[in-house]
C-alpha positions as CSV (number, residue, x, y, z in Angstrom):
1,X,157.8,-28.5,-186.9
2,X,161.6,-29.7,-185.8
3,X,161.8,-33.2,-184.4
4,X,164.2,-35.4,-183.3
5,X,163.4,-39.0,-185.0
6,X,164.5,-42.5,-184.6
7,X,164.9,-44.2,-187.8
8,X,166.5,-48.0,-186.6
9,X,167.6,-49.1,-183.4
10,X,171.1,-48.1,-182.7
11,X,171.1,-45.5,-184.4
12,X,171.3,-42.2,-183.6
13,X,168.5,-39.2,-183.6
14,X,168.4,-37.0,-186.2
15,X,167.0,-33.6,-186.7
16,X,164.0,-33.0,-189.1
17,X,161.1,-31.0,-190.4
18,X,158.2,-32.7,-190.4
19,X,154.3,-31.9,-190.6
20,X,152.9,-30.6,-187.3
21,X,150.4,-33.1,-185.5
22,X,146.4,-32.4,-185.4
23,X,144.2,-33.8,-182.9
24,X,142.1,-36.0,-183.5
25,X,138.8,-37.1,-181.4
26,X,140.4,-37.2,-177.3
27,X,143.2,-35.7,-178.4
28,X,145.1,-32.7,-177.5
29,X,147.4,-30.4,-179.2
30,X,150.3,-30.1,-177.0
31,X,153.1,-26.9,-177.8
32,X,155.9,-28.8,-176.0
33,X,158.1,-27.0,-173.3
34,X,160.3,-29.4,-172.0
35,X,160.5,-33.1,-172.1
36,X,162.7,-35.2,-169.7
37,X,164.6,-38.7,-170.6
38,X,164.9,-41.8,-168.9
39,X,166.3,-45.3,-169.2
40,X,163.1,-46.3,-171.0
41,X,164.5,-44.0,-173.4
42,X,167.8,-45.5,-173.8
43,X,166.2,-49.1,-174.0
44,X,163.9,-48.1,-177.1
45,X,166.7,-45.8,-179.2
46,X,169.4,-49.0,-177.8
47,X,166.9,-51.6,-179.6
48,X,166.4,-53.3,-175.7
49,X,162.7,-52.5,-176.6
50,X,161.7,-54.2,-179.9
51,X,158.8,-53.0,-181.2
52,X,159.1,-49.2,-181.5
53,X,157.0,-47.8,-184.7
54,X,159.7,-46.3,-186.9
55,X,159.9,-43.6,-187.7
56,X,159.1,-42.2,-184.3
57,X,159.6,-39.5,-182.1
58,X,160.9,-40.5,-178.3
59,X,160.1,-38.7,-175.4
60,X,157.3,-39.4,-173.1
61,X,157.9,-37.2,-170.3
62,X,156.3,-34.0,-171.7
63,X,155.4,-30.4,-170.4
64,X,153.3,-28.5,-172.4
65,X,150.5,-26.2,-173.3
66,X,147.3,-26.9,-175.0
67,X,147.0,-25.3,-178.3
68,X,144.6,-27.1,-179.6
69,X,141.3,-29.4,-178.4
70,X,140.0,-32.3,-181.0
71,X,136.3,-33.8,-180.6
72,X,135.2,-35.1,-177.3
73,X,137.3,-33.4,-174.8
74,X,135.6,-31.5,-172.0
75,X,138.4,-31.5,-169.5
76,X,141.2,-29.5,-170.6
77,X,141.3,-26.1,-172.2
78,X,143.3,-24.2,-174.6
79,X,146.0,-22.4,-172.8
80,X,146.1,-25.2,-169.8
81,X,149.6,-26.8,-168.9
82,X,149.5,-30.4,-168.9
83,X,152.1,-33.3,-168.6
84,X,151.7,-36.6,-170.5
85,X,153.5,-39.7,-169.2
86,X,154.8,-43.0,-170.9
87,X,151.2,-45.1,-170.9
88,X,149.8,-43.0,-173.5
89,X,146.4,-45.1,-174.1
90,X,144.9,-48.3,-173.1
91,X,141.9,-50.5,-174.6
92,X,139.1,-49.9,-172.2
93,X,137.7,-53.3,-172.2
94,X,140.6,-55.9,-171.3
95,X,139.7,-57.2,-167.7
96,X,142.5,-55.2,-166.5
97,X,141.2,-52.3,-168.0
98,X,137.7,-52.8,-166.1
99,X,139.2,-53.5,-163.0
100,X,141.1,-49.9,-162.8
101,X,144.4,-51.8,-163.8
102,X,145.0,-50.1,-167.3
103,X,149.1,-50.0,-166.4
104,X,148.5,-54.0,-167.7
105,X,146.2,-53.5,-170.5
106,X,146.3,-56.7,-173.1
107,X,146.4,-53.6,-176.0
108,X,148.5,-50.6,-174.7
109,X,149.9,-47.9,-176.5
110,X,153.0,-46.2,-175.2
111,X,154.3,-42.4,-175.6
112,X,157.0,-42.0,-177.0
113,X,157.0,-46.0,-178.4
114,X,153.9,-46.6,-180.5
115,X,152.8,-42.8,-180.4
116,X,154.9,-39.9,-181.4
117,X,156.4,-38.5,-178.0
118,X,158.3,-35.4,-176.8
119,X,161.3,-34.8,-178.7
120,X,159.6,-32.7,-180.7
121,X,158.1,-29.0,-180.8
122,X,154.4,-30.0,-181.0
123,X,152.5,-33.4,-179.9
124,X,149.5,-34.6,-179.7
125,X,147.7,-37.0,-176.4
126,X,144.6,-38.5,-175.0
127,X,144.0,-36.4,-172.9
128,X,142.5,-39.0,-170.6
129,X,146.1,-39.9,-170.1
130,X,147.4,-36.2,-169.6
131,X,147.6,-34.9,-166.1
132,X,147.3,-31.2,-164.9
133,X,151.0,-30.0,-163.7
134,X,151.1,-28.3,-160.2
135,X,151.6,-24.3,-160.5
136,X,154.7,-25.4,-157.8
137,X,156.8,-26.3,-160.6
138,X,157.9,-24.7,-163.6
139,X,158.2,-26.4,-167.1
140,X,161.8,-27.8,-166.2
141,X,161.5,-29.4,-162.7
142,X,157.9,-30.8,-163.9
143,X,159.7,-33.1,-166.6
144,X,160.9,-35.8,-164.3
145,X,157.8,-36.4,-162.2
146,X,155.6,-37.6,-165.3
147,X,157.9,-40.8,-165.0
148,X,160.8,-40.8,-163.0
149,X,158.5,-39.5,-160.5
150,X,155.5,-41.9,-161.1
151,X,157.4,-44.9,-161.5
152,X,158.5,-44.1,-158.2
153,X,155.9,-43.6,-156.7
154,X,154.3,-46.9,-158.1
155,X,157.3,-48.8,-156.9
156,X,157.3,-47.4,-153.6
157,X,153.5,-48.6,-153.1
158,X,154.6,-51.9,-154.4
159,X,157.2,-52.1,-151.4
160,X,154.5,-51.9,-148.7
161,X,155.4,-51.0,-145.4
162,X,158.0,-51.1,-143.4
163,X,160.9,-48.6,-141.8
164,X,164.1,-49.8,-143.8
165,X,163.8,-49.2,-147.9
166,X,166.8,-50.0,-150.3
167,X,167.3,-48.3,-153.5
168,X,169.7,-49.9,-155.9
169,X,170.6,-47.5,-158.7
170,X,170.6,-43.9,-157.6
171,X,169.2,-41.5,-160.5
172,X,166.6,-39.9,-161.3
173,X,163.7,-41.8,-159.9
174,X,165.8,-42.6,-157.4
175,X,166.2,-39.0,-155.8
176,X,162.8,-38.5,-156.3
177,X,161.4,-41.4,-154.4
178,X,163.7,-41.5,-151.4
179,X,162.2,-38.0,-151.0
180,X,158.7,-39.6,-151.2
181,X,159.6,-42.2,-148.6
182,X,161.4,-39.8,-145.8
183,X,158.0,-38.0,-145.8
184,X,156.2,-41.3,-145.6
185,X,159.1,-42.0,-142.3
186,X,161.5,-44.6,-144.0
187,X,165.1,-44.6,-143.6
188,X,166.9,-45.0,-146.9
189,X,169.7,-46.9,-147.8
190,X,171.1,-45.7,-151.0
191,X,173.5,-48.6,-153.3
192,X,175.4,-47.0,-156.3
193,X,178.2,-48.5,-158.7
194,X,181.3,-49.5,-156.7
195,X,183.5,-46.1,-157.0
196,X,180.7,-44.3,-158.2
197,X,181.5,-41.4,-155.8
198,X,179.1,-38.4,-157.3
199,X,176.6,-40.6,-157.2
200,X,176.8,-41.4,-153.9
201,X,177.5,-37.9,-153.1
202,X,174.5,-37.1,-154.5
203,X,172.6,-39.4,-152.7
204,X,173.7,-38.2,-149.3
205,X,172.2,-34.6,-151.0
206,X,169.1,-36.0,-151.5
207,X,168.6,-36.7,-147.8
208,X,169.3,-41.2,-148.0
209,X,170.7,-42.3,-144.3
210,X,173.4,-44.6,-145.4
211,X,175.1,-45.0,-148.9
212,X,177.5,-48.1,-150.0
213,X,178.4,-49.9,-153.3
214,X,175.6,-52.5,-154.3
215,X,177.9,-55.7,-153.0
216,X,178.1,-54.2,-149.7
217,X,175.4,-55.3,-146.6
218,X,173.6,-52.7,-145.3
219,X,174.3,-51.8,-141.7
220,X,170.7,-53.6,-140.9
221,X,168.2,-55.8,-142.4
222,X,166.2,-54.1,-145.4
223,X,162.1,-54.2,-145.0
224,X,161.8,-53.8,-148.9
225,X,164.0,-52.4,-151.9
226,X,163.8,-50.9,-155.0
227,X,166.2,-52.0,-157.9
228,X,165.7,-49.3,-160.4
229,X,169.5,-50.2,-162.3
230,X,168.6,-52.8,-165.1
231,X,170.8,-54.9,-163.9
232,X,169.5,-58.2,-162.8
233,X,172.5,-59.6,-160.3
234,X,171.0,-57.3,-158.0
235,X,168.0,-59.2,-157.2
236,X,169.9,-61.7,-155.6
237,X,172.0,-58.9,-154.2
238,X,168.9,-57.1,-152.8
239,X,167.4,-60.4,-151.8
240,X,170.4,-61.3,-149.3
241,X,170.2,-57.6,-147.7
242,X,166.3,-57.8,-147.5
243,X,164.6,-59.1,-143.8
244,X,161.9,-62.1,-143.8
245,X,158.3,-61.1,-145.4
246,X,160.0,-58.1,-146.8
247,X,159.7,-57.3,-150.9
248,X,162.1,-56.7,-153.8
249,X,160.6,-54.4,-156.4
250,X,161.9,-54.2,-159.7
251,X,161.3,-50.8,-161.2
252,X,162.3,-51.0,-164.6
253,X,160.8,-51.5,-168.2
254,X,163.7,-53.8,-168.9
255,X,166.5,-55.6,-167.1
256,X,169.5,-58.0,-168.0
257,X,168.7,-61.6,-166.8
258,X,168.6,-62.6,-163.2
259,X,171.3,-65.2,-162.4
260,X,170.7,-68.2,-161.0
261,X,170.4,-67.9,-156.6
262,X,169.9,-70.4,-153.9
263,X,165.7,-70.6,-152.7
264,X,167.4,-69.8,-149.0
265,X,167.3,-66.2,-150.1
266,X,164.0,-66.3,-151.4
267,X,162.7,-68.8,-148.1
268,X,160.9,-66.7,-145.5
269,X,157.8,-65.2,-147.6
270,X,160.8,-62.9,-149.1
271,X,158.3,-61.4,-152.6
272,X,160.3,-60.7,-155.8
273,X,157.6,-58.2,-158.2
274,X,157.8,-55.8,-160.9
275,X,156.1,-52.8,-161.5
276,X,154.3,-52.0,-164.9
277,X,154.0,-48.8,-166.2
278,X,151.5,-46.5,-164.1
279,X,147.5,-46.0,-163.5
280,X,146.3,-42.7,-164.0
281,X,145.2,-43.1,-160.2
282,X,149.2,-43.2,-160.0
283,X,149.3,-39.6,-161.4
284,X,146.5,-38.1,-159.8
285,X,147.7,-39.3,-156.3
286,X,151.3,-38.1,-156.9
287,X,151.3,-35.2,-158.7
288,X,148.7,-34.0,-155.9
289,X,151.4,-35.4,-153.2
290,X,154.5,-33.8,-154.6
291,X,154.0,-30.2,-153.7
292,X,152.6,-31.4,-150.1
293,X,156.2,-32.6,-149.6
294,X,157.5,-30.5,-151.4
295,X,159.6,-33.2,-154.1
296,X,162.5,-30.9,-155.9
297,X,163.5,-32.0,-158.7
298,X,167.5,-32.0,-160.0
299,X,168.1,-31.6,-163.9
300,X,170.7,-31.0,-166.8
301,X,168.6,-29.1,-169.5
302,X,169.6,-29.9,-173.2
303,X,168.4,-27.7,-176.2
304,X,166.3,-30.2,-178.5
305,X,169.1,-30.6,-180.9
306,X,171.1,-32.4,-178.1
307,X,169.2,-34.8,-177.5
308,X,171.6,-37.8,-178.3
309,X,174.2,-36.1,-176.0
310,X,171.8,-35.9,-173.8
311,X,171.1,-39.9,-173.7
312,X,175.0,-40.8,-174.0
313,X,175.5,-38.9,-171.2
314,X,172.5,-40.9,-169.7
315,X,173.9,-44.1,-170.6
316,X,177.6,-43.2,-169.5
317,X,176.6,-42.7,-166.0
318,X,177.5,-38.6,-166.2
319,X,174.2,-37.6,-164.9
320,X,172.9,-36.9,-161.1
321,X,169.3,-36.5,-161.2
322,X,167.3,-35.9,-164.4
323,X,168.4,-35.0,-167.8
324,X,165.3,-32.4,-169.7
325,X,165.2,-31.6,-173.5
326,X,164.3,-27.9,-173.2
327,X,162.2,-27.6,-176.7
């Protein structure tokens, strides 16, 4: 099969031919249709991540059909569309794990990271962490929700309640979840790069009730905010805009170091949290929620051999909404 493979950090991806996957007990053969990319991306093919097996195939937001069914899988059959997401396989016997909180397994193995992911024209998953894809969406606009989509999700729950959200860094989880949370009755303050004007263009597209650069104040007090930019001077940024006993959720796999900032904007039960990774109760909630709404989805598609245009344009800023490796 062709393959796009990370051989150091840094470097870039390069095309090969290599030895088509089989699956092995719980594992499904997966012909990939499309795979979408995400900052997670960047960090691991950037070297922000630091323990990637090499060589390895990236990708862990994957559309595909089962072509093939190894021992010990009832639940899917060949022929079936399925998506696979970044947590790829947990231990099963942590205290996490027995407590329904795989997403902070002690021993997880990530798509995409440890386990050859979706750049590729065949993969293979545990299918006890594949998800069914809604008929709603074809093989394009289903990319984004196995991350960009359940990320959001996660981090929206993470917020708790209230009636004014924040969302620093408007991309592609971004424009998913403030669709989530107009359905669910927030209002949505959108924060882009100062001068960033198509992304705050697109923002006022995807239906947020206020847009502004991430120094400026709202035009009220936030109930919670999600930071999904991994950049950490906006925790203290998001702090200041957020009300008392509201929460700032950091989204990301990875951000730059918070500065230092005065306990006054931490003072009044304010909560600073991250979110890690996803349950597969995550996936089964949301992907059943997103055609109730309905989410829609906004992509680039790439051919496979594109891929590192595909993440420079990621990591230059030119994207509004998803970017999806059409394989």
């Amino acid at each position: 099969m062709k393959a796009m493979i990370l051989e150091a950090p840094g470097s870039r991806l390069r095309m090969v031919e290599m030895p088509m996957p089989q699956p092995g007990p719980s594992q499904l053969l997966l012909k990939v249709h499309t795979c979408g990319l995400c900052r997670t991306d960047l960090h691991i093919v950037d070297g922000e991540l630091k323990e990637p097996k090499l060589p390895l195939v990236p990708g862990h937001q994957i559309v595909g059909t089962v072509v093939g069914i190894g021992a010990g899988v009832a639940d899917f059959r060949v022929g079936d569309r399925v998506g696979v997401p970044w947590l790829g396989g947990s231990c099963g016997a942590c205290r996490y794990c027995r407590s329904g909180r795989e997403n902070l397994c002690d021993h997880p193995r990530f798509t995409g990271y440890q386990i050859d992911g979706g750049f590729a024209e065949y993969t293979a998953a545990d299918h006890r962490f594949c998800f069914a894809i809604p008929g709603e969406y074809p093989d394009l606009q289903a990319a984004p929700l196995l991350c960009a989509g359940l990320i959001g999700y996660r981090s929206l729950m993470m917020a708790g309640a209230g009636e004014n959200l924040g969302i620093y860094g408007f991309g592609s989880a971004a424009h998913i979840v403030t669709q989530v949370a107009r359905h669910q009755g927030w209002r949505v303050y959108g924060f882009t790069r100062a001068g960033d004007t198509e992304a705050m263009r697109f923002a006022r597209e995807m239906g947020v009730d206020w847009v502004g650069n991430s120094e400026q104040a709202p035009p009220c007090e936030l109930d919670s905010a999600i930071i999904f930019a991994p950049v950490g001077e906006l925790v203290p940024a998001a702090l200041r805009a957020t009300a008392k006993g509201g929460t700032v959720v950091c989204g990301g796999i990875h951000m730059s170091d918070i500065p230092r900032f005065p306990y006054e904007l931490l003072w009044g039960e304010r909560v600073v949290r991250s979110v890690a990774n996803l349950t597969r109760r995550d996936g089964a909630e949301f992907l059943a929620l997103a055609p109730r709404i309905p989410i829609r989805t906004e992509v680039r598609e790439y051919p496979l051999d594109e891929a590192n245009e595909a993440l420079d344009d990621l990591r230059q800023g030119r994207l509004q909404g998803a970017a999806v490796l059409v394989v």
